[in-house]
N, C-alpha and C positions, 0 to 999 in steps of 0.2 A: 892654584886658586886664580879663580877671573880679580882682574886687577881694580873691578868694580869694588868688588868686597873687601879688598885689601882699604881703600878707602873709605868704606862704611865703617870698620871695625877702628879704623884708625879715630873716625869723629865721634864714635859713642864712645871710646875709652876718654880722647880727651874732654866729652862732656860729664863721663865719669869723674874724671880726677877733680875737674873746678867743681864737679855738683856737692862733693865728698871731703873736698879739700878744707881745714878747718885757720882760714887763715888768722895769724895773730898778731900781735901790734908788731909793727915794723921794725926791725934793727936798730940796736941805741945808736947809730951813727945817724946824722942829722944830715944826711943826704936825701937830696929830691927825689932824686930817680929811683931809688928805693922804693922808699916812703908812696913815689905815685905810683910802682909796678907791684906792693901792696894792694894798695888801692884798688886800683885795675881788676887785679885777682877778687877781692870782698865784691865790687860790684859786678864783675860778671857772676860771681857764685848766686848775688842775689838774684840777680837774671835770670839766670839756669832755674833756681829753684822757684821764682813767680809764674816762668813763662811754661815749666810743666805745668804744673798745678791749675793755672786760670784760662791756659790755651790748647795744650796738648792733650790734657785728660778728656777736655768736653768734646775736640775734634774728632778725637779715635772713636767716641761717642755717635757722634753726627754721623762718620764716614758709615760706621758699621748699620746703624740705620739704611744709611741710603743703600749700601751694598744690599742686603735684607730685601729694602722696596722694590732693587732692581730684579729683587731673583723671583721677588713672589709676580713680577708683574711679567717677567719671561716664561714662568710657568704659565700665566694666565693668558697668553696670548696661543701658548702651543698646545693649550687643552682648549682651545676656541676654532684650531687651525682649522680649514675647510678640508 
């Protein structure tokens, strides 16, 4: 496998696990570091899941348009060709 792909699959799994991940209250031991690498994990899952939703879905949206416009406008040029 190209070594491109080996790093595509690596960053959709990890956006898998935080997307999917159901984190829960922190360890009864009253450590920081814990407690904030919790944290960390809840806020980026909430990230993961705002930033599909209100950016990704509508851009795949937009993109597919544009590809569409660019194809109807490449036929339109080659059925005008001299």
């Amino acid at each position: 496998m190209k070594i491109w792909l080996n790093k595509y699959i690596l960053i959709i799994a990890f956006f898998l696990i935080i997307y999917f991940i159901s984190p829960s209250d922190p360890p009864a031991s009253d450590s920081r570091l814990i407690s904030g690498l919790f944290e960390a994990i809840a806020m980026l899952q909430e990230y993961a899941r705002a930033h599909v939703l209100l950016c990704l879905v509508p851009a795949f949206f937009i993109a597919g348009e544009i590809v569409e416009s660019f194809e109807q406008l490449i036929n339109n040029l080659e059925k005008n060709k001299p």
